[in-house]
C-alpha positions as CSV (number, residue, x, y, z in Angstrom):
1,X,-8.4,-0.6,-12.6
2,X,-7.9,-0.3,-8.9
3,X,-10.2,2.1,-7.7
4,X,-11.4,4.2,-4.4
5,X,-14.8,2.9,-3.4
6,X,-16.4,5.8,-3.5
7,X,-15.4,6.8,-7.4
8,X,-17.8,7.4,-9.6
9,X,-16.3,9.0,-12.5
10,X,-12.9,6.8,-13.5
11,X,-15.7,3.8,-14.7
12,X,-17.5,7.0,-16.7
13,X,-14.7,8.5,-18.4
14,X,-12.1,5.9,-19.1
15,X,-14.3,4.3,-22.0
16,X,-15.6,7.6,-23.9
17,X,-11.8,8.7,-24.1
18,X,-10.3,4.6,-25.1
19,X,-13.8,3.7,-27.2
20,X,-13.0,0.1,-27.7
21,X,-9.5,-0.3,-27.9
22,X,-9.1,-1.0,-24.0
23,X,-11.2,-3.7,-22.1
24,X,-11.2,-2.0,-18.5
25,X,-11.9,-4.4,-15.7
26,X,-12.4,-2.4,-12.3
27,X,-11.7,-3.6,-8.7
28,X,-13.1,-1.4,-5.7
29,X,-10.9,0.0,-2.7
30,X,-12.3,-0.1,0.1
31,X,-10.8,1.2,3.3
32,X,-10.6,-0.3,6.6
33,X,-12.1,3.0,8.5
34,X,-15.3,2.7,5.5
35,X,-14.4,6.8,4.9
36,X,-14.6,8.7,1.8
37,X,-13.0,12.0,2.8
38,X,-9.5,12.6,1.5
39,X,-7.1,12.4,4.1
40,X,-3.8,10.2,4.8
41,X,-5.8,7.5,6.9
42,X,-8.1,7.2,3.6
43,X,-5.3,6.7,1.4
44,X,-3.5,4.6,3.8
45,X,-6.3,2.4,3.8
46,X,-6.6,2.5,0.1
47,X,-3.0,1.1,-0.1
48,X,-3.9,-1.4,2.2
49,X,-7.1,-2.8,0.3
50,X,-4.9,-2.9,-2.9
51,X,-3.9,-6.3,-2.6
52,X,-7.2,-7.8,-1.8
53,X,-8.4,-6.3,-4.7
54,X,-5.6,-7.5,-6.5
55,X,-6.6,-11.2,-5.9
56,X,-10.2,-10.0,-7.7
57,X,-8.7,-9.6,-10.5
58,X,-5.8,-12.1,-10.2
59,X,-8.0,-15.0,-12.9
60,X,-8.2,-12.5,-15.8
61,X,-6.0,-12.2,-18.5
62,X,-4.9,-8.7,-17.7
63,X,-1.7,-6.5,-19.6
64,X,-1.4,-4.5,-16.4
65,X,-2.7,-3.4,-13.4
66,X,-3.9,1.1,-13.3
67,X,-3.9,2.3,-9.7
68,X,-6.9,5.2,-9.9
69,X,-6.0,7.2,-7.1
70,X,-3.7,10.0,-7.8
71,X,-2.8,11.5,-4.6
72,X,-2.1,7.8,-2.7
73,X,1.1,7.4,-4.8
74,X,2.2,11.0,-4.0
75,X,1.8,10.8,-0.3
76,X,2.2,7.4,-0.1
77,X,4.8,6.4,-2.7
78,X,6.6,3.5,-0.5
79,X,3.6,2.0,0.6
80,X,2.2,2.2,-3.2
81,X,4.9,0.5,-3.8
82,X,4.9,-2.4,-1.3
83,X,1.0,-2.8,-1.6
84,X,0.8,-4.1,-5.6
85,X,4.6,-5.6,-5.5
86,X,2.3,-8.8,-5.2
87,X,0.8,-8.1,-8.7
88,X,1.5,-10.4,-11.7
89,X,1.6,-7.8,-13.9
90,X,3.1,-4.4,-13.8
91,X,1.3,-1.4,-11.7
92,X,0.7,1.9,-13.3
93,X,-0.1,4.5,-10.8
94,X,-2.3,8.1,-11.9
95,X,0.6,9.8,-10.8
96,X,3.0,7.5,-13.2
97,X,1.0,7.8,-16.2
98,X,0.6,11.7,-15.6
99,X,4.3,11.9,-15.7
100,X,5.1,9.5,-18.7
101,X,2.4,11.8,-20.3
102,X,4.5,15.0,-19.7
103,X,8.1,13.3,-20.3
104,X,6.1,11.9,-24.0
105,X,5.4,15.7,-24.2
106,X,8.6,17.0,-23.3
107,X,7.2,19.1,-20.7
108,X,8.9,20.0,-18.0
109,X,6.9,23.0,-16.5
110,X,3.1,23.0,-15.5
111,X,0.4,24.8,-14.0
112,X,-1.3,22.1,-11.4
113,X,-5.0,22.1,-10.8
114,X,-6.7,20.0,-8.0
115,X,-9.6,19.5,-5.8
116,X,-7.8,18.5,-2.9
117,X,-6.9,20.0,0.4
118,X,-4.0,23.1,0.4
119,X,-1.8,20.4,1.8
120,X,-2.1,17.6,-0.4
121,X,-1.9,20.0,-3.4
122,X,0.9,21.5,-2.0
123,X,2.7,18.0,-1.4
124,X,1.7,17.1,-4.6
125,X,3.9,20.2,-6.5
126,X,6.9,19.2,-4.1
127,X,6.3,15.8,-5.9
128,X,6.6,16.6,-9.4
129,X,9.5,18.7,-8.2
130,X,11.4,15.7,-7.2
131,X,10.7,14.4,-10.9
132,X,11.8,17.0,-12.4
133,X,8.9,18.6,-13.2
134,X,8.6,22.4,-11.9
135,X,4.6,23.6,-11.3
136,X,5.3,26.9,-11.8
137,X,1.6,28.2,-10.0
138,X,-1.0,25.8,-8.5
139,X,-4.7,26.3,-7.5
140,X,-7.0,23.7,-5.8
141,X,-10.8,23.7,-4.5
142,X,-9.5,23.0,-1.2
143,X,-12.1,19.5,-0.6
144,X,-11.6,16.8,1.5
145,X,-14.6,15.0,-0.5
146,X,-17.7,15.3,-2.2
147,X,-15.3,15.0,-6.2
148,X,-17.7,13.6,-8.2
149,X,-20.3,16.8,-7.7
150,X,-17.5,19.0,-8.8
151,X,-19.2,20.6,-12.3
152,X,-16.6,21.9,-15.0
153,X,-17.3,25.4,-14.3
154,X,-16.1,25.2,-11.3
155,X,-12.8,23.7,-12.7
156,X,-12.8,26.2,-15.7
157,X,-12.8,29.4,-12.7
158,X,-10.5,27.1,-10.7
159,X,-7.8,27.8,-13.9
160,X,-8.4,31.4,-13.9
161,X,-7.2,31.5,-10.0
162,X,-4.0,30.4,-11.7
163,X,-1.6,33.1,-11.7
164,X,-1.6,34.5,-15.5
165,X,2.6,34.4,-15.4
166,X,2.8,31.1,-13.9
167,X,0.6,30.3,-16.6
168,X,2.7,32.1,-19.5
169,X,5.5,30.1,-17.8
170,X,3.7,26.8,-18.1
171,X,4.0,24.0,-20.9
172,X,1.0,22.0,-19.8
173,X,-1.8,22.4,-17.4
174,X,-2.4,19.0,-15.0
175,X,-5.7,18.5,-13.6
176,X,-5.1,16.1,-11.2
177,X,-7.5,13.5,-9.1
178,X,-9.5,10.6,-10.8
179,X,-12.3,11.3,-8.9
180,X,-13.3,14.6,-10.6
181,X,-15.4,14.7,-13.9
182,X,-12.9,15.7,-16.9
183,X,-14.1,14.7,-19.8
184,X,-13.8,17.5,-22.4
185,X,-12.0,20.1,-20.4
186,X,-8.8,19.1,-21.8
187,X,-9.9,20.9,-25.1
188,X,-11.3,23.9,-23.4
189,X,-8.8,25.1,-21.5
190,X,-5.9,24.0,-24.5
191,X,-8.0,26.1,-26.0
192,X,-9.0,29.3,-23.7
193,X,-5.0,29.2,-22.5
194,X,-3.0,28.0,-25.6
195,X,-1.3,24.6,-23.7
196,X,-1.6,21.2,-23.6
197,X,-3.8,19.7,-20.9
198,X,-3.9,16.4,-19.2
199,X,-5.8,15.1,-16.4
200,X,-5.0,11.8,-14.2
201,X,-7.9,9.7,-16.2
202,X,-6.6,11.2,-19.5
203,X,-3.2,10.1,-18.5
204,X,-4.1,6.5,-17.8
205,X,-6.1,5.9,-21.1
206,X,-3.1,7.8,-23.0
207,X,-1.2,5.3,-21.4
208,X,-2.9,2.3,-21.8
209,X,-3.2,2.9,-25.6
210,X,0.5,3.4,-25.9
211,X,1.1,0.2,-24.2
212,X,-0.7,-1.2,-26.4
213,X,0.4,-0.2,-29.1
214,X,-2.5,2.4,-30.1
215,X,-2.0,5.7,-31.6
C-alpha cells in the first residue's frame, strides 16, 4: 500500500475488513511541499513520491502494488500513470478498484459521497462519467484536510444531503477517499437506503481478495 503521509485510517481499516487473508505492507507518501491539505500541488507531490516509495517496497515478495489515494488518480490520471510504470508488479489505484467493484456489481449508476473540496468532488463525478458510470446526485463535506476526524455521523447526514431521487435512481452509493473512517457504514446506509455501498478502502480489500482468489 502506497499511502499519503498523513493517513491514518487505510493501516486501521484494511485489516478488520481482509482479517488474515491479505499481508498489507504500507509505504508513506510524502510530498515535496511537506502539506497535508488536499489540493493539486498535494497530489502532485504524492505522485511524485510514488516511486521512491516504490523502491521501499521493491525487496518484498509482493502480488501487487494498492495506490491509497483516491482523488490523485482522478485528477491526476496520466501522471498516476507514469509515476508506478516503474513497479514490478501491477498498480491498483482506489479509483480502479472502486470501479472494478461496481463493473463486479453491474452497476452503472451511483450516488457519490466525499469529503473533499466542491471541485474535486465535482471532477471526480465527471470521472466516473468517462467510465461509464453516471452519479446521478453527489454530496461532499467540502474539506481540504483534517479526514481522519471526520466521525460517521457526520457521513451518515452527509447521505441524507443526497437528493432522495438521485438516490431512487442510484444502484450503489460510493463513499470515496481513503482517508476517511468507513468501517461499518457500508451496512448502515445499505441498510437505511436499500443499496449497495462501497467505499475506496472497501474497494481495495474486495479487490485484493478477488485477486487472490478469496471469496
Amino acid at each position: 500500500m502506497l499511502v499519503p503521509w498523513a493517513n491514518s485510517v487505510v493501516e486501521a481499516e484494511l485489516p478488520r475488513w481482509a482479517g488474515r487473508s491479505v499481508a498489507w505492507h504500507y509505504a508513506r507518501l510524502v510530498p515535496a511541499s511537506l502539506g497535508t491539505a488536499l489540493d493539486e500541488d498535494f497530489l502532485a507531490g504524492l505522485l511524485a513520491a510514488v516511486p521512491a516509495a516504490l523502491g521501499q517496497l521493491a525487496a518484498l515478495p509482493l502480488q501487487r502494488v494498492y495506490l491509497a489515494c483516491t482523488s490523485a488518480a482522478f485528477v491526476f490520471p496520466g501522471q498516476a500513470q507514469t509515476a508506478t510504470a516503474g513497479s514490478r508488479v501491477p498498480v491498483v489505484t482506489a479509483f480502479d478498484a472502486i470501479l472494478a467493484v461496481l463493473r463486479q456489481w453491474h452497476c452503472d449508476r451511483i450516488v457519490l459521497l466525499t469529503p473533499y473540496p466542491a471541485k474535486v468532488c465535482e471532477a471526480e463525478a465527471d470521472t466516473f462519467g468517462n467510465h461509464g458510470v453516471a452519479v446521478t446526485g453527489h454530496a461532499t463535506l467540502d474539506l481540504r484536510d483534517g479526514y481522519s476526524a471526520i466521525d460517521p455521523g457526520q457521513i451518515r447526514d452527509l447521505a441524507r444531503r443526497a437528493d432522495t431521487r438521485a438516490v431512487e435512481e442510484a444502484q450503489a452509493i460510493v463513499l470515496s477517499c481513503t482517508g476517511w473512517p468507513t468501517w461499518g457504514l457500508e451496512k448502515v446506509l445499505a441498510q437505511t437506503y436499500g443499496k449497495k455501498v462501497v467505499s475506496s478502502n472497501l474497494a481495495v480489500v474486495t479487490h485484493a481478495l478477488q485477486a487472490g482468489g478469496n471469496d
